[in-house]
C-alpha positions in Angstrom: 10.2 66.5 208.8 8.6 65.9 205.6 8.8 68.4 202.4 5.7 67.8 201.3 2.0 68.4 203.0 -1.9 68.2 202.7 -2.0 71.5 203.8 -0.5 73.5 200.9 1.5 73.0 197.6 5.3 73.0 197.4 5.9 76.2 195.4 9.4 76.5 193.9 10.6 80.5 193.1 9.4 82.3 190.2 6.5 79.9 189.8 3.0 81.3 188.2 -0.3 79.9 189.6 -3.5 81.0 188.0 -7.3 80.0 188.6 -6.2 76.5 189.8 -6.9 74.5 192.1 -4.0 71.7 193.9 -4.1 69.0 195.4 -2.9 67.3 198.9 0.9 66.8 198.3 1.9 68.9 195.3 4.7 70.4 194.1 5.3 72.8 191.4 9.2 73.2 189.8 11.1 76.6 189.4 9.8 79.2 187.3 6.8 76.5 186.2 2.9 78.0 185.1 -0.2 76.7 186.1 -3.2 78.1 184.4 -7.2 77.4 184.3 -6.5 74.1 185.6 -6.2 71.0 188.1 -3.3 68.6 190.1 -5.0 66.3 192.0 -3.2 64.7 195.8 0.8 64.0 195.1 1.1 65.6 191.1 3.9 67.2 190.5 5.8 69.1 187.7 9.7 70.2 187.4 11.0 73.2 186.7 9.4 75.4 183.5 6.6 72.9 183.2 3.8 75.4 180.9 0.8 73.8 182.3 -2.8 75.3 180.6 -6.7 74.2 180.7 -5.8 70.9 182.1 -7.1 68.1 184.2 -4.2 66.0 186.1 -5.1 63.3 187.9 -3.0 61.9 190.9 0.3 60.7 191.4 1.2 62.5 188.0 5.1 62.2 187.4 5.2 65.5 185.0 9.2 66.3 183.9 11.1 69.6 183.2 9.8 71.8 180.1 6.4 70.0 179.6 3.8 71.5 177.8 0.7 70.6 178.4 -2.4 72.4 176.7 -0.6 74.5 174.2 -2.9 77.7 173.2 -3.9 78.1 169.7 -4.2 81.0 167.3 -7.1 81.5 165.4 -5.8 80.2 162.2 -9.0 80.4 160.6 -9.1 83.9 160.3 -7.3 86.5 158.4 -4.4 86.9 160.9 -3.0 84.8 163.8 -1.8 87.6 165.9 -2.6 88.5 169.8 -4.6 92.1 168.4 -7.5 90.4 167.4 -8.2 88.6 170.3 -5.9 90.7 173.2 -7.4 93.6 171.2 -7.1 96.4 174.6 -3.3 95.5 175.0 -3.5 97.8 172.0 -6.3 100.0 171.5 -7.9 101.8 174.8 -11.1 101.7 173.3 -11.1 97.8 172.3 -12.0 95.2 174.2 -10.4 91.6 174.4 -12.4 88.9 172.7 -13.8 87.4 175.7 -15.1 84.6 173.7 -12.5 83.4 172.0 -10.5 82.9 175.6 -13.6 80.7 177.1 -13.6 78.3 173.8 -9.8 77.9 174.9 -10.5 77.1 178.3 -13.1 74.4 177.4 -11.1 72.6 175.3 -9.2 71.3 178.0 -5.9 68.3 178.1 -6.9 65.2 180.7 -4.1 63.2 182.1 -4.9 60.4 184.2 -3.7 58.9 187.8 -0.1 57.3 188.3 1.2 59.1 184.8 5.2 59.9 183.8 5.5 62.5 180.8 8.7 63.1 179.9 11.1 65.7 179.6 10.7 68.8 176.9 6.7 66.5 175.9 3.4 68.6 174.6 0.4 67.5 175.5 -2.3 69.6 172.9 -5.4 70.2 173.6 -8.6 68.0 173.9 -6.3 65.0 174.1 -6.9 62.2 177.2 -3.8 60.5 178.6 -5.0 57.4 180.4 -4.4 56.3 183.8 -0.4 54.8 183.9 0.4 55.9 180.5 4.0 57.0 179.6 4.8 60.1 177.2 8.5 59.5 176.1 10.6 62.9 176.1 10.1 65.1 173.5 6.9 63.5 172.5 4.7 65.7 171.0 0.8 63.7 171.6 -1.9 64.9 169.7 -4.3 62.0 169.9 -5.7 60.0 173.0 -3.2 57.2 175.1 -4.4 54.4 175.7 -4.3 53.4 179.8 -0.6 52.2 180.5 0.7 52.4 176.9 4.0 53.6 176.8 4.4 56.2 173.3 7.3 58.3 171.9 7.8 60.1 168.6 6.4 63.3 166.9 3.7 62.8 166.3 3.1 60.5 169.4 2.4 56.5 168.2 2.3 53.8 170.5 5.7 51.6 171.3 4.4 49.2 173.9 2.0 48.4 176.7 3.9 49.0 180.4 1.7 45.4 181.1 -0.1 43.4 180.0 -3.9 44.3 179.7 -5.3 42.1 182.1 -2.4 43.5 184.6 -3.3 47.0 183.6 -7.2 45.9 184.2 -6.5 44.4 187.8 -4.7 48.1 188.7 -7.2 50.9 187.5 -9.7 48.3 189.7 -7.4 48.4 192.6 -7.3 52.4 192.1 -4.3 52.2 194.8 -4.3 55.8 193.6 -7.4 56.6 196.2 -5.8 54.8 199.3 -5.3 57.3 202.0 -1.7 58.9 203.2 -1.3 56.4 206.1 -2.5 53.5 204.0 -0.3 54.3 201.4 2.4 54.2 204.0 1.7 50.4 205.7 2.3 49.5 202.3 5.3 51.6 201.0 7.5 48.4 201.3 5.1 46.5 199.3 5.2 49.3 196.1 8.8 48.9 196.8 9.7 44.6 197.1 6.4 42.8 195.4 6.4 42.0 191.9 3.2 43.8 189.9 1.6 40.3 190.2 2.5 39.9 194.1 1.5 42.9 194.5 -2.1 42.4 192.7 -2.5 39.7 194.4 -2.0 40.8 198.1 -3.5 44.0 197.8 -7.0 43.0 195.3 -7.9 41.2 198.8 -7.8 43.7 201.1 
């Protein structure tokens, strides 16, 4: 029998899921957090995966001890620390800076369809990874990917396309991503044989 369902995400032990919604097909690693955010159908993440204020698209590859959406201190201000803004954890007549927790949710990560990001990678804030874009391990990405660019570094810089752009063009038109589970099925042995090319051209027809 399968692992994995449409009825209900795979949920390793010791895993934290708050004010999020998951998709058809997911799986969330050991001990991982999901916060404030979205997996669509088939995303997953491996284990201790810190996941906050983010929209994942589908088929999202997401490695062990990614961080994606990072929370900020307010550096602006006269100190950094959790009492100004988690004020009641303290006082009993303070109240927590309500405010200051909706600007962090709204300033959320987006990472598209058919994504890989790599072991130990952050992913900050207000930064867009496009559809079958790659985030090389230990990546740290604080600017936008380009669809199916491959990067790597700290900070994040392009290395190389994963195709070429009129390949890369001819996919996010496909948008195999939205095929149903039994289509996506009747052509399992085609993701697995055809060249990106045969493939294109088989399945653009249909």
């Amino acid at each position: 029998m399968a692992r994995l369902t449409s009825d209900a995400p795979f949920l390793h032990p010791e895993t934290e899921i708050t004010a999020s919604r998951l998709g058809a097909f997911v799986e969330i690693g050991r001990g991982s957090r999901v916060a404030f955010s979205t997996l669509g159908d088939y995303s997953y993440c491996d284990r201790y995966a810190d996941i906050a204020n983010a929209e994942i698209g589908k088929f999202a590859n997401i490695a062990a001890f990614v961080r994606i959406g990072p929370t900020d201190h307010p550096m602006q201000r006269a100190s950094l620390h959790h009492f100004l803004y988690r004020s009641s954890d303290y006082w009993d007549d303070a109240e927590t800076d309500d405010a200051f927790f909706a600007h962090r949710r709204s300033r959320l990560a987006r990472i598209g369809h058919d994504t890989w990001i790599g072991h130990n990678a952050v992913i900050r804030p207000e930064v867009t990874v496009g559809h079958g874009a790659v985030v090389a391990s230990s990546a740290v990405v604080t600017k936008d990917v380009a669809p199916y660019q491959i990067v790597a570094g700290i900070p994040a810089r392009p290395i190389r396309d994963r195709f070429p752009p009129d390949i890369a063009e001819r996919l996010m038109t496909l948008a195999w991503w939205d095929w149903d589970h039994a289509t996506l099925r009747a052509r399992l042995d085609d993701f697995r044989s055809l060249s990106i090319e045969a493939f294109l051209e088989r399945h653009a027809r249909a």
